[in-house]
N, C-alpha and C positions, 0 to 999 in steps of 0.2 A: 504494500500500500504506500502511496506517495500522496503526501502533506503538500499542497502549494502554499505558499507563506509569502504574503506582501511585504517585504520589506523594505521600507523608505529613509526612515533615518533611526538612528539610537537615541535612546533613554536613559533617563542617568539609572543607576543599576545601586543593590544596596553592597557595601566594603566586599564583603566576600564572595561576590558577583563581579568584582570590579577589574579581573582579569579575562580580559575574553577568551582568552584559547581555552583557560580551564572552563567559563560556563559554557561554550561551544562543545566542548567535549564531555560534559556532563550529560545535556541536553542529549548529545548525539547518544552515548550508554542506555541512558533511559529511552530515546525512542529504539533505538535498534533491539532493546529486549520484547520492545511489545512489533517487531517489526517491521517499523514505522520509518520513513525516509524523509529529511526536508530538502526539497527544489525549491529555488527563487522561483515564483512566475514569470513565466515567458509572454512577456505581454503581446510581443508581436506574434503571437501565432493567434492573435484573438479572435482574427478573420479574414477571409478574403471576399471582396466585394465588387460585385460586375453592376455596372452605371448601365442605366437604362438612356440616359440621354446621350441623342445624338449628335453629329459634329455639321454644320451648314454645308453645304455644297460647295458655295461661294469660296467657302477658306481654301477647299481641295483646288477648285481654280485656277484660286492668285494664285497658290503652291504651282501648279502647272504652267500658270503665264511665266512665273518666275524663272523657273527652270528650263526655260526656253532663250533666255537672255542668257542664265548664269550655269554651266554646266556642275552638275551632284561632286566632280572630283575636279573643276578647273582644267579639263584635261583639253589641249589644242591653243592655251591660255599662255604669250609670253608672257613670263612674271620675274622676278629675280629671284634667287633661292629661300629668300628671307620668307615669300608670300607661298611661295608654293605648298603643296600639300605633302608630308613627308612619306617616302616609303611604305615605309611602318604604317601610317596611316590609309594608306592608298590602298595596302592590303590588306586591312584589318576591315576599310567600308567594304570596297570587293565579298569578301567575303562572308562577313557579319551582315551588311546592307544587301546583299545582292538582290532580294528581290526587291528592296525597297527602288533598286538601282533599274533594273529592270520594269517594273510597271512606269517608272517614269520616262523611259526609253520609250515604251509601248504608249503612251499617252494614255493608260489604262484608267482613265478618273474614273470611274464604276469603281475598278475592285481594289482603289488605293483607300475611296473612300469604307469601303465597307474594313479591311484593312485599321484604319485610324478610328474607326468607331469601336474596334475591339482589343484597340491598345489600353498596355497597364502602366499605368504613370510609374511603376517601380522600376520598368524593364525597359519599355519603348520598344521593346522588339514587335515586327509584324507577325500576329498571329491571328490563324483561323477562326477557333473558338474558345469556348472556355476550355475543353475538356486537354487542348495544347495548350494551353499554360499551364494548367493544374500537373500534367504528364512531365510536363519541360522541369518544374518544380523552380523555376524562377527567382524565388523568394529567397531575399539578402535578409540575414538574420544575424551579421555581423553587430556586434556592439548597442545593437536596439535598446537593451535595458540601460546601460551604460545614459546614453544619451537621454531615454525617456526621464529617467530620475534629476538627471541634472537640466532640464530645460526650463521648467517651471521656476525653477531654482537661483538660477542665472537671468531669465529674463524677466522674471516677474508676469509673466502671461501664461494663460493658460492651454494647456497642449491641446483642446478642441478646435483652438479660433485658429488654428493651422490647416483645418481642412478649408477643402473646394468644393463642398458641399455635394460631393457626390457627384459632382463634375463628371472626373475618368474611373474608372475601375482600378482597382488598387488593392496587396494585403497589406497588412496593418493593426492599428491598436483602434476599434472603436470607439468613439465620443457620440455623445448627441447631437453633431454637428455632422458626423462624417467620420471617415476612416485615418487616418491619419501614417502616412507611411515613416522606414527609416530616412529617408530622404528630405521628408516632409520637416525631420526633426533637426537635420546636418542643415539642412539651407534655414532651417528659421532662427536656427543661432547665428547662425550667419548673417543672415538676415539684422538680425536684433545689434550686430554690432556695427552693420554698415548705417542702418535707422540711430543708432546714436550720435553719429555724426552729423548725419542730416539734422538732429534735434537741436544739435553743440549750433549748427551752423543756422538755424532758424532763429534759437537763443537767443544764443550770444552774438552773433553776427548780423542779426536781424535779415536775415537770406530768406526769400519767399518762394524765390524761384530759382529750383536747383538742378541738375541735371548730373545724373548716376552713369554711369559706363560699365555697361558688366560684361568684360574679353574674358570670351569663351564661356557665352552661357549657357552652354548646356541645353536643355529643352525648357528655361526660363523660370525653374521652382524660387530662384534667390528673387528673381523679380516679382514674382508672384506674392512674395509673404512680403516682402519690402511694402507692394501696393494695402495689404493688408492694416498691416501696422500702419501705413501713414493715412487710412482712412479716417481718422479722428484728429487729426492736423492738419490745420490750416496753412498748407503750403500744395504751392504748384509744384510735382514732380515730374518729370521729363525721366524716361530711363532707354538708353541706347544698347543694342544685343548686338556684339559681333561674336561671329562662327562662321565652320564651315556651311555651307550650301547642305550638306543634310541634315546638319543637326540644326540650324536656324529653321525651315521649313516648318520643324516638328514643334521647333519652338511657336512659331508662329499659330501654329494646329491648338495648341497647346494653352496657349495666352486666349488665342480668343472664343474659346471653348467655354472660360473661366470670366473672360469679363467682354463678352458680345457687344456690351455700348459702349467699351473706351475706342482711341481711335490709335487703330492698333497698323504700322505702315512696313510693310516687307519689303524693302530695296533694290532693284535689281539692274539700276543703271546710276552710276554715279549722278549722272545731273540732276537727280532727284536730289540728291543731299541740298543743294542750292535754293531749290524749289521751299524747304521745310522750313517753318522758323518754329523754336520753344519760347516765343514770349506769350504765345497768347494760346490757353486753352494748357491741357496735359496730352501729352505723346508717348507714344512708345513704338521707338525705330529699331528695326532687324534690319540688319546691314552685313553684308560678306565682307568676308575678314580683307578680300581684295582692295578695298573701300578705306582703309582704315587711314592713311594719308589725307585722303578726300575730309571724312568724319576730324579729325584733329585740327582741320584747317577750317572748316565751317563752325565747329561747335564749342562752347566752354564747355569744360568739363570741370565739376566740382569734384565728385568724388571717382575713382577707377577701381573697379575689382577686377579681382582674377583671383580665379579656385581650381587648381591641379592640371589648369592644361599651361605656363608660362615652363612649369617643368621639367615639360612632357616635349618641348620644343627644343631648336639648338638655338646654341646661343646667339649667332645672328639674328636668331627672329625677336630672340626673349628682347637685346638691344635694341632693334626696329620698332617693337612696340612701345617697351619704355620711352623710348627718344620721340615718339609722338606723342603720347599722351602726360607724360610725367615731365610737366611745364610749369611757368612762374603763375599758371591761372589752377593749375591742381592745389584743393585745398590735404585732399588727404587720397592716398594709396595704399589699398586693403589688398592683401594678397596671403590666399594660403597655398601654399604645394612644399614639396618633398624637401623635409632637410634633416633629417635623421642618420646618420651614421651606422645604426642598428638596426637598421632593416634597412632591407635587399633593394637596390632601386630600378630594378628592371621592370618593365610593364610591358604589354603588348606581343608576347613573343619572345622578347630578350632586349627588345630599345632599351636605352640606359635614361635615367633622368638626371637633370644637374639641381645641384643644390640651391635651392633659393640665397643661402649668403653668397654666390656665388653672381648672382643678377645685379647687372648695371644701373644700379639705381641714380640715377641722375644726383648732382648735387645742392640740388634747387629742394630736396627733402631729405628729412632726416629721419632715425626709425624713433616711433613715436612708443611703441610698446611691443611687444612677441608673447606667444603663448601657444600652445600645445591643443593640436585641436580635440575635442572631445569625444575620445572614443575611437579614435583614427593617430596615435602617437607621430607616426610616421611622419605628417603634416603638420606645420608648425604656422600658424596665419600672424602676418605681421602688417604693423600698421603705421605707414609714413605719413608725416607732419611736411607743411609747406613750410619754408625756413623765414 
């Protein structure tokens, strides 16, 4: 028989209790005579959850108008080394993406979208139905409790107001709001420390109008709780997504799944960047990482992220990015990826990653604080000050 036991935090305990190994080990004697076992609860196995709502038409589309200007791998594209798309990754979409790669070859909008209507926000992979996910067994169960205990903890919020209301299908820890993934829980800390700054710079700065850059967003989760949290403040936020051509698209799928009336713009020929202005109204621009010149020269940027892919690059690119964005108008540069000595930093195959102390950080900032991300050691997110 196995005891699940919520355990949150300690109690103060009376003197002779007051060593834990010995009351741990007493506890354990006395349950194992009546043979009894205690497991932490696993909260993420709490459920998995398939979203009835579907995704518009319209979005699959733009996705298709788009991909017709901006090729899935840049391939036929001069670019210089720094933009180009790396090996490594070239064969990791191939392979990992290939249908996603193919139905867009085929101009297959039917069955991309039916496709996107039975994706899981945990995995992103295109799958048939539920019964290939459940088979695939998909579900990252890495560090879930880890994070789940310290979120509420750290940010003072509560781990419901993380969902998407049921948005995408997802497994996860249920709330009364929605399901809540591990994902849900890495980006909304993250989230929570990028949103501090924005509050420092609303503050204290008296800033109303700010505008976020998040390199290499992923399929958009950090921007998504960003929008969240800043729903009860009174500031105009702008937030700009660059990536590659398959993981923006998804982003794009993704964001306006989630919030249908913002005014959500996919980029797919530079001269649009000229066209847009952030003074009037809230935007949110997805732009190819080929763009990124273009996007530094049109736009202030207040604050820059980057989360595990500056790493994951070589270092002329991690330089090329820095030296555009991290300027005398960046107030502050958030960034977590790899810089651990103690664990392995291969990814993808065997690619090597570089160290974050190792990145050129301009001298226009200086590092403001570093910490250990939660649940993930490996990754250490550090946060530069304008000087």
């Amino acid at each position: 028989m196995v005891l699940h036991l919520k355990m949150r935090e300690s109690r103060t305990l009376p003197v002779f209790f007051s060593n834990t190994k010995v009351f741990k080990k007493i506890i354990q004697n006395i349950l194992t005579s009546f043979n009894l076992e205690i497991k932490r609860k696993n909260h993420f196995l709490n459920t998995v959850f398939f979203s009835k709502k579907k995704i518009d038409i319209k979005v699959i589309e733009d996705i298709f108008c788009f991909h017709k200007k901006i090729n899935p791998l840049y391939e036929n594209l001069t670019l210089p080394n720094s933009l180009r798309i790396s090996k490594t990754y070239i064969s990791w979409f191939k392979k990992d993406k290939a249908e996603q790669i193919n139905l867009i070859k085929k101009n297959n909008i039917k069955e991309y979208k039916s496709r996107i209507d039975t994706l899981f926000s945990n995995d992103f992979n295109f799958i048939k139905n539920k019964n290939e996910y459940m088979n695939k067994k998909f579900i990252s169960q890495n560090h879930f409790n880890d994070v789940f205990f310290i979120y509420e903890a750290v940010t003072g919020r509560k781990i419901e107001d993380l969902s998407d209301n049921n948005t995408w299908s997802k497994s996860g820890y249920k709330t009364k709001k929605g399901v809540v993934s591990p994902e849900d829980l890495h980006t909304g800390l993250q989230a929570h420390n990028i949103f501090s700054l924005i509050d420092f710079l609303n503050s204290e700065k008296k800033r109303n109008n700010l505008t976020i850059l998040d390199l290499g967003c992923g399929i958009g989760r950090t921007a998504e709780k960003i929008l969240y949290f800043k729903s009860k403040k009174n500031i105009n936020l702008n937030i700009i997504l660059i990536d590659l051509p398959l993981r923006l698209t998804l982003a794009y799928a993704y964001l306006k799944k989630i919030f249908p009336e913002k005014k959500i713009f996919l980029i797919s020929n530079k001269n649009e960047i000229k066209k847009i202005s952030l003074f009037k109204g809230e935007k949110i621009l997805l732009i190819p990482s080929i763009y990124s010149k273009e996007t530094s020269r049109e736009f202030k940027i207040d604050i820059l992220h980057n989360q595990a892919s500056l790493s994951e690059m070589n270092y002329s690119a991690v330089s090329m990015y820095l030296n555009y964005f991290v300027n005398k108008n960046l107030n502050f540069f958030v960034e977590t990826n790899f810089n651990n000595k103690s664990y392995p930093s291969n990814f993808l195959s065997g690619a090597k990653q570089i160290f974050s102390r190792d990145f050129p950080v301009p001298k226009t900032h200086k590092l403001l604080i570093s910490f250990s991300r939660v649940g993930a050691p490996k990754y250490v997110t550090k946060i530069y000050k304008k000087i």
